[in-house]
N, C-alpha and C positions, 0 to 999 in steps of 0.2 A: 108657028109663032110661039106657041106656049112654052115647046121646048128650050127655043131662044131666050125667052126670058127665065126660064129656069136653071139658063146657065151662066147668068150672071155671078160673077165673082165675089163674094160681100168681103168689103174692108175690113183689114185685120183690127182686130179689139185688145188694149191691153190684157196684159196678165193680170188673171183675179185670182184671189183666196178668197177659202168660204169658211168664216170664222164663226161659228154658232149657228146663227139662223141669219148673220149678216155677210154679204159679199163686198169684200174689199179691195180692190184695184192696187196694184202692187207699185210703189212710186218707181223703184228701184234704186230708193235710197235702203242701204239694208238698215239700219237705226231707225227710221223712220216706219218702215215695215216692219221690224221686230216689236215698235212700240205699239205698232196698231195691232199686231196679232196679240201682245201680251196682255194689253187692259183692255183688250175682251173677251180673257178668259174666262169662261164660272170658274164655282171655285173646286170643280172636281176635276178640269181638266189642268188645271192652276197647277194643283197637287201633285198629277201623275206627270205634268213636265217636268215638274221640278226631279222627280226620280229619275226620271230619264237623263235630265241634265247634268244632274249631281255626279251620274258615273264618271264623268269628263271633265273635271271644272277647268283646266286647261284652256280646252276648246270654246266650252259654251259657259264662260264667264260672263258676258254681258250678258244675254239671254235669261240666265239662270237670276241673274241681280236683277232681272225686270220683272220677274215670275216672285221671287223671293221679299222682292217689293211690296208686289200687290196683296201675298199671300199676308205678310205684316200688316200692309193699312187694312185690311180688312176682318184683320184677327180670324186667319184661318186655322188655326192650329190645334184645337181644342183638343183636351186630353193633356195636354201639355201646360205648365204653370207659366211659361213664359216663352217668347220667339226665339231666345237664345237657349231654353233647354228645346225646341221642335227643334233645330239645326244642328244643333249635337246629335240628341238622340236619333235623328230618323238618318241622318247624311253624315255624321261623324268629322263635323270641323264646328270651328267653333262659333260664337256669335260675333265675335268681331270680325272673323272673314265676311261673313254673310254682308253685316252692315259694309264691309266693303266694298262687296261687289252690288250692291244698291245705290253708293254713293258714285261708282263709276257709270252704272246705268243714268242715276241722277242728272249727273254734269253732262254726259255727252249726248241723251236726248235732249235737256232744257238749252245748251249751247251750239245743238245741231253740226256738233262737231261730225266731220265724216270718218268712217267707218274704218276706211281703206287709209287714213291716217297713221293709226295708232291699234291697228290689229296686228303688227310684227313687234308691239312694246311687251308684251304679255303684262297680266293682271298687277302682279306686285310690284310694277314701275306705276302702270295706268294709275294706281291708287293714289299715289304720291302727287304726281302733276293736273289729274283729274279736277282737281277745286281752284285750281289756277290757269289751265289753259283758256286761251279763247279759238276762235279760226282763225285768227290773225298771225296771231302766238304758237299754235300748235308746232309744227313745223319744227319753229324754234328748242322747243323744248322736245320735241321727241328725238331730234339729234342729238342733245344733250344727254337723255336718258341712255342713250343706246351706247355709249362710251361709259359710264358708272354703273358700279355695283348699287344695290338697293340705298345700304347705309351711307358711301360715299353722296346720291341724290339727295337722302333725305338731310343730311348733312350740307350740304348747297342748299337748299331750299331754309333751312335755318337762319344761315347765315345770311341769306335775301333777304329772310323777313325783320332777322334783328338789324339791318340797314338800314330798311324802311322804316320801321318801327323808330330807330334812333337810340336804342337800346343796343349796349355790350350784354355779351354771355354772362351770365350769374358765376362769380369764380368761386375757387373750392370753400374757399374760407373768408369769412368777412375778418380781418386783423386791420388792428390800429396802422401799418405799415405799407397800406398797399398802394402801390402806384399804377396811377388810371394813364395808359395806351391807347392814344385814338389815331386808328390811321382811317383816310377816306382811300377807298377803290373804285376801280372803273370795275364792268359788270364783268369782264373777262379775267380779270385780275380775282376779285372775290370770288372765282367759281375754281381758279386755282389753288387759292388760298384753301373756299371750303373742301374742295379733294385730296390736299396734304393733311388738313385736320382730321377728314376720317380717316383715312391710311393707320396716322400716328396713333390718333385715339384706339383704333382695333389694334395697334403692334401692340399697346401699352396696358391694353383690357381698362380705358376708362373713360367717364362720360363728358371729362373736363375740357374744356377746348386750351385753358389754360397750361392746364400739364401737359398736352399735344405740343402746342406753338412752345415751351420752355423745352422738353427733350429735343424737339425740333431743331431747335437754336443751339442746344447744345452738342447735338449732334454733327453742327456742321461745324462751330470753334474750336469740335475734335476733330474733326482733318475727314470724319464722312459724312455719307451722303442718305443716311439711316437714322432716324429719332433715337436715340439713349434707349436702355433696355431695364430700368434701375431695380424692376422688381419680377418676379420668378411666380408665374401661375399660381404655385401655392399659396406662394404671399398674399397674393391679392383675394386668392377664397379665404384664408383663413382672417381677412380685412376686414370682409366683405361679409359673412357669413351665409347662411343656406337660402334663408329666402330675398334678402334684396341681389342675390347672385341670379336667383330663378328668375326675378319681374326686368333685373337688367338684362338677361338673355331674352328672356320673351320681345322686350321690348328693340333688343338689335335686331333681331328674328323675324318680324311681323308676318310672314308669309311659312313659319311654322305656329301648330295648334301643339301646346307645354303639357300634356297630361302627367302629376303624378302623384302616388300612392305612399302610405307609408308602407313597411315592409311587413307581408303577412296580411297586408288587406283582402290581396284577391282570394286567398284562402279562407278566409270568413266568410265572401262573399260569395262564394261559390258554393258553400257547406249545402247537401242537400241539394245542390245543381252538378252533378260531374262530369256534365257535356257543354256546359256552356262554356264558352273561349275568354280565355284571358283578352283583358283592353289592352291594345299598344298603349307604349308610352308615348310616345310621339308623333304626330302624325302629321303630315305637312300639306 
């Protein structure tokens, strides 16, 4: 008899993690699981994921923005004067990625968005739609994203919000002459509209939606099917000059880190160091 009952079968138990001294039952929502393993990190183990994770930010971009989160509300960085000099120095990107990928963590725990959504969007789409999607919406928008470039998105997302808003684009120049263009669109219409604006604004190197929709337009009353070309690279740096050229690249860029130097700095800084490595200039 005893062995009979000692060959009872016991019911299978979910999957647990054992996260500190707590054991956590695994939903097998991964967002949900990730957020439960991440804010109950200490903060030593906080740290050493984040090293781990930063090898890869690719891969482990949500993850790393939940650890990076918690590392920030709790001021773990010490040593460091601020959470954007910890993320340079220690991981080599900058503080605006970071805060990125915590605002992607943000949105898709607090909106329970799932996981298996918006894991084939990678990071520098997810940023963009992140504070707008819901579960309703996602869907919607992540098919959108998967057809645009970054700039072409972020440029649709613009143009949604100055509709709603009820607000036109700020134009190049306020002049006594200017005649105000109002057209209304359906939502498929404006998302074409916004992807012909970025196109033209990048053929043309400028931020104007104005100058876009004009080469645009004149483009086609010359017999093609290509915005006008009116000015020549140089022209436009030597418009433009050095540094609002750097913050307007930066800012088409978002998903590269702008590092640089005047000429002859790393050699001052290295004076007395002859092993230490030059910083890339760029790093993405």
């Amino acid at each position: 008899m005893s062995e009979a009952v000692g060959a009872v079968v016991e019911e299978a138990k979910p999957e647990t993690a054992v996260i500190g001294k707590k054991k956590i039952e695994k939903t097998g929502d991964l967002i949900l699981d990730i957020a439960h393993e991440v804010e109950s990190l200490s903060k030593t183990k906080a740290l050493n994921m984040a090293d781990n994770l930063a090898e890869n930010i690719e891969v482990n971009y949500f993850k790393l923005g939940g650890v990076l989160k918690l590392i920030n509300d709790n001021s773990w960085f010490e040593g460091y004067k601020t959470f954007d000099d910890f993320v340079f120095e220690k991981y080599q990107f900058a503080g605006r990625k970071a805060r990125y990928l915590v605002s992607i963590y943000d949105h898709l725990v607090t909106k329970m968005i799932p996981w298996e959504k918006v894991s084939g969007l990678g990071w520098t789409k997810l940023k963009e739609i992140a504070p707008i999607i819901t579960p309703e919406t996602v869907d919607e928008w992540v098919a959108k994203a998967e057809k645009l470039t970054v700039v072409e998105l972020i440029a649709v997302l613009k143009a949604l919000k100055g509709d709603e808003d009820g607000e036109s684009e700020k134009t190049q120049k306020a002049t006594d002459d200017i005649v105000k263009l109002v057209f209304k669109l359906k939502g498929d219409q404006a998302e074409i509209v916004g992807q012909a604006l970025a196109k033209a604004k990048g053929e043309l190197q400028t931020e104007y939606d104005t100058v876009a929709l004009e080469q645009i337009c004149a483009g086609y009353v010359g017999g093609t099917t290509e915005a006008a070309k009116p000015y020549s690279l140089d022209e436009v740096i030597d418009a433009t000059g050095f540094e609002p050229l750097l913050k307007a690249i930066a800012a088409k860029f978002p998903d590269y880190d702008i590092i640089v130097k005047p000429v002859g700095q790393d050699e001052v800084e290295a004076e007395g160091e002859p092993e230490a490595e030059a910083e890339p200039v760029a790093q993405g």
